[in-house]
C-alpha positions as CSV (number, residue, x, y, z in Angstrom):
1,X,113.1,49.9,79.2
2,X,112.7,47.6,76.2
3,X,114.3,50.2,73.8
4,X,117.0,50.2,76.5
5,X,118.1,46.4,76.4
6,X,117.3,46.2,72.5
7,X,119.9,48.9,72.0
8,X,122.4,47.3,74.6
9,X,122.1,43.9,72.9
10,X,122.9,45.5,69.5
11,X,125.6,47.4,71.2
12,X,127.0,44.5,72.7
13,X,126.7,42.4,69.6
14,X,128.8,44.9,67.3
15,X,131.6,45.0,69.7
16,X,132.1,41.2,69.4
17,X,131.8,41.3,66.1
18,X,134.2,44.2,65.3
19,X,136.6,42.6,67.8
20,X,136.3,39.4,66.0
21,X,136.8,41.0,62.2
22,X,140.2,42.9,63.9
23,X,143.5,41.2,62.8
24,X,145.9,40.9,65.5
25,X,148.7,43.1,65.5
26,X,152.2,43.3,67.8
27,X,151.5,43.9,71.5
28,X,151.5,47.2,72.3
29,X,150.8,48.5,75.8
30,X,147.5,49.9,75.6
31,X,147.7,53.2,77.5
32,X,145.0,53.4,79.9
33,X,142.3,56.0,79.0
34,X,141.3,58.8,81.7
35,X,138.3,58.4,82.9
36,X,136.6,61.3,83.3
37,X,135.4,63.0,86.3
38,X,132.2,62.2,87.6
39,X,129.8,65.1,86.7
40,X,129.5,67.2,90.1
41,X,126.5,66.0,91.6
42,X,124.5,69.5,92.7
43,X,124.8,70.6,96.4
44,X,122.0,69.9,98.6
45,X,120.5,72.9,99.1
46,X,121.2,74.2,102.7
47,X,117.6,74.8,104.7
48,X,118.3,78.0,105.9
49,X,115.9,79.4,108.8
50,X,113.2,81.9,106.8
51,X,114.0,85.6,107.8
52,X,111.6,87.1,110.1
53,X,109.2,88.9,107.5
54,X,109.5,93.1,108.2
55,X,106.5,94.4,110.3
56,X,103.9,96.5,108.3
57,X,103.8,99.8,109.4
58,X,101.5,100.4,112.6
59,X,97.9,101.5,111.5
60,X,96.0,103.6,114.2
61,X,92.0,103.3,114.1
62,X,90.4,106.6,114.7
63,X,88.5,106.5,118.0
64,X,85.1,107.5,117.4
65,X,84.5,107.7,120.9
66,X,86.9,110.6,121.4
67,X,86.9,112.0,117.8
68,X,85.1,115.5,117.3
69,X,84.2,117.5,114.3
70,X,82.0,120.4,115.1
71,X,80.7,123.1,112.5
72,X,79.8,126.7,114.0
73,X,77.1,128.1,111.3
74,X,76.1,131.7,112.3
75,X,73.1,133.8,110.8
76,X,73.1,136.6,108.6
77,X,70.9,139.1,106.4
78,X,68.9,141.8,107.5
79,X,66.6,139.5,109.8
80,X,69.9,138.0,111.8
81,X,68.0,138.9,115.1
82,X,64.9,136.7,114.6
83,X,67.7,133.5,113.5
84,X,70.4,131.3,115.7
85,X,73.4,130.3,114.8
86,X,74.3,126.8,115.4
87,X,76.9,124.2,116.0
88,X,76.8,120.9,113.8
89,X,79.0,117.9,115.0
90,X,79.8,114.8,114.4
91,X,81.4,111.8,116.6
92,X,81.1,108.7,114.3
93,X,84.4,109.2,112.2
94,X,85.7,106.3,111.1
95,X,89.5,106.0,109.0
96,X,92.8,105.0,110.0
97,X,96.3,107.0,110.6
98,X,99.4,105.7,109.3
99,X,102.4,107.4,111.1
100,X,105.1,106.0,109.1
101,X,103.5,107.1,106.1
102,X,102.4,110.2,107.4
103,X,99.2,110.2,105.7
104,X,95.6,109.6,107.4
105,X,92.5,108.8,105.6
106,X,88.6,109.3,107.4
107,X,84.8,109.8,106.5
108,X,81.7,110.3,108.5
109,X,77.9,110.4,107.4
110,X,76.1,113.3,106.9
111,X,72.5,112.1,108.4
112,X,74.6,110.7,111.4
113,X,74.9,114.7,111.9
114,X,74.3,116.8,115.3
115,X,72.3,119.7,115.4
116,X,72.6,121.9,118.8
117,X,74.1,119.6,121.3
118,X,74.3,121.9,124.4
119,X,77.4,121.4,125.7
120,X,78.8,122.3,122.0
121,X,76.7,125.3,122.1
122,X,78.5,126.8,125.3
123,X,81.6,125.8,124.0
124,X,81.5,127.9,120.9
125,X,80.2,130.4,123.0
126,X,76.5,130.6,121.9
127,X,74.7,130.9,125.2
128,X,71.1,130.5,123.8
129,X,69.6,127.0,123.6
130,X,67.3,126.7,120.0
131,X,63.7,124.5,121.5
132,X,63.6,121.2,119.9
133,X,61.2,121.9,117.1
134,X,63.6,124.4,116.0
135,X,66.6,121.9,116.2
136,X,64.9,119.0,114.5
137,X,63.8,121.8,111.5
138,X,67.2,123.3,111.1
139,X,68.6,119.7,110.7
140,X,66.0,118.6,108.2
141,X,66.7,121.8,105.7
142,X,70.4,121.3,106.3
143,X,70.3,117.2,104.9
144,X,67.5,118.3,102.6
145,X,67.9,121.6,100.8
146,X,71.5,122.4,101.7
147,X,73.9,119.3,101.7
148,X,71.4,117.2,99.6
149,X,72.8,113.8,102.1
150,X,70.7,111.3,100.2
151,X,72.4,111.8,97.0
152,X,76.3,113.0,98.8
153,X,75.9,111.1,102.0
154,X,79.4,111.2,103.2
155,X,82.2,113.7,103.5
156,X,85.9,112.1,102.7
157,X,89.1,113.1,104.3
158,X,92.4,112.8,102.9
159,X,95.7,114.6,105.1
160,X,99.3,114.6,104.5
161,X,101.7,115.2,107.0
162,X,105.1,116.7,105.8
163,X,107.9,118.1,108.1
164,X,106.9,118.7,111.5
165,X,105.2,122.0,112.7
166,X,104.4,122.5,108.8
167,X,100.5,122.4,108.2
168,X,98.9,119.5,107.3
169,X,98.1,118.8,103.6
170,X,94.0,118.1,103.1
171,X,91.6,117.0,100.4
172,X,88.4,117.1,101.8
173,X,85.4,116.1,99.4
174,X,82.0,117.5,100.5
175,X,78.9,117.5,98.0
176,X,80.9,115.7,95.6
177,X,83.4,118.4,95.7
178,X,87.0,118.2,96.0
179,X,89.2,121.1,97.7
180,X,93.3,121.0,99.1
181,X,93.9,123.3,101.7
182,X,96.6,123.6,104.6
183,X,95.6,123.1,108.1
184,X,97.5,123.9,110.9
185,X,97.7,121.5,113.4
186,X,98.9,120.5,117.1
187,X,100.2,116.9,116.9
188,X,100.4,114.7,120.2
189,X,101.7,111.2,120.2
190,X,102.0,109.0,123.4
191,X,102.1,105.4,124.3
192,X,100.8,104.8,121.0
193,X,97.7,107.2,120.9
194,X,97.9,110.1,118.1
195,X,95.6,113.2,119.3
196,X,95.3,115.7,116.4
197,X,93.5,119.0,117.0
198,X,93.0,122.2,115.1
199,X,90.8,124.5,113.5
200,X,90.1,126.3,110.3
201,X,87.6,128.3,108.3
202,X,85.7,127.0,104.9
203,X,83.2,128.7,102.8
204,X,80.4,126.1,101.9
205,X,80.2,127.5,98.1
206,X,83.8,126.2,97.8
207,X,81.9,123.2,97.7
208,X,79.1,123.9,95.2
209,X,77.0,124.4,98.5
210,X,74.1,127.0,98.3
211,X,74.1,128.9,102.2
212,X,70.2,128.1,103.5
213,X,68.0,131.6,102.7
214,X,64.5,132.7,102.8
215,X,62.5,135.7,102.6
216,X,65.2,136.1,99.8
217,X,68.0,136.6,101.7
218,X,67.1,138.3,104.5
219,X,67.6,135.5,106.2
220,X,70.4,133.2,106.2
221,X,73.0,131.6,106.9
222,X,76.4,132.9,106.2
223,X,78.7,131.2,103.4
224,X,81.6,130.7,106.1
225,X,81.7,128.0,108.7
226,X,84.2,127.7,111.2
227,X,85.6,124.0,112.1
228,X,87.2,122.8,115.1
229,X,88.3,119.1,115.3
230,X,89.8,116.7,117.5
231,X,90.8,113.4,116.1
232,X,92.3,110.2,118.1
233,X,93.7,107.4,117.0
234,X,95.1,104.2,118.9
């Protein structure tokens, strides 16, 4: 502010000295300058209402209460008679579906695995029920020797849905094993619950999994193993 006046004194000050110095001279009409428009001032800015922000797409939790994944396993080799086959399930599968992206992403624990259950058994039509000692023994070698769950302890699931009735596109990681299949599919959505069922057959060396033997092969369990699922999200 001191600049300011310092400069506006010395302003002043040559102005009545110039005018001073100035002869005078015949009186002329001294034309009246424009003045110039005042610079626009900006517009206040107008406070518009903020627009609703869009929705993210709805994300369904997979139920785990209704979810299923059961494994048939049957025996084979030349001792198949003194061997069961057996159903492996499980219902803690966790992930979340996302219609409008038609994609769906889940995992479950190998040593939360099911060996047996009896109602499971009947449904995949094996009548006999293994005792318990054989049950608890047949789930041990399978974490242990076969799917080695300490050091793979989860399986991943990755599915793509294109157009509708076409299969379902699937990356399932097992053992630390990646394989993409297509999986048919029946699809029901109401009032907001997605039910997705189906079936299909896998070989477990696909996976780098070695099928449980002994007696060197004469008995074991068969390479294939047939899945059924059921899958709800809300």
């Amino acid at each position: 502010m001191r600049k300011f006046y310092k400069y506006l004194k010395v302003g002043v000050l040559s102005g009545c000295v110039a005018a001073c110095t100035q002869l005078p001279g015949p009186a002329q009409e001294t034309p009246v300058a424009a003045q110039a428009p005042a610079p626009a001032m900006p517009a206040a800015s107008i406070a518009h209402p903020p627009r609703p922000a869009t929705p993210a797409a709805a994300v369904l939790n997979i139920d785990s209460g209704l979810s299923l994944i059961a494994v048939t396993v049957r025996r084979g080799g030349l001792l198949a008679r003194l061997g069961h086959d057996h159903v492996v399930a499980s219902r803690h599968i966790t992930g979340t579906v996302a219609p409008a992206d038609n994609r769906a992403d889940f995992q479950f624990r190998l040593d939360q695995l099911t060996v047996d259950e009896a109602d499971l058994r009947i449904a995949a039509g094996l009548e006999k029920q293994p005792s318990a000692d054989a049950i608890e023994g047949t789930r041990n070698n399978m974490l242990t020797r076969v799917l080695d769950a300490e050091r793979y302890p989860l399986v991943q699931v990755h599915a793509e849905r294109g157009a509708a009735g076409q299969p379902l596109q699937v990356a399932i990681t097992l053992h630390g094993v990646t394989r993409s299949m297509a999986i048919p599919v029946e699809i029901r959505d109401a009032k907001g619950v997605m039910t997705v069922t189906g079936n299909v057959n896998l070989k477990q060396s696909d996976f780098g999994i070695t099928p449980f033997s002994v007696m060197a092969g004469a008995l074991a369990v068969q390479d294939q193993m047939e899945l059924r699922f059921t899958l709800v999200a809300k």
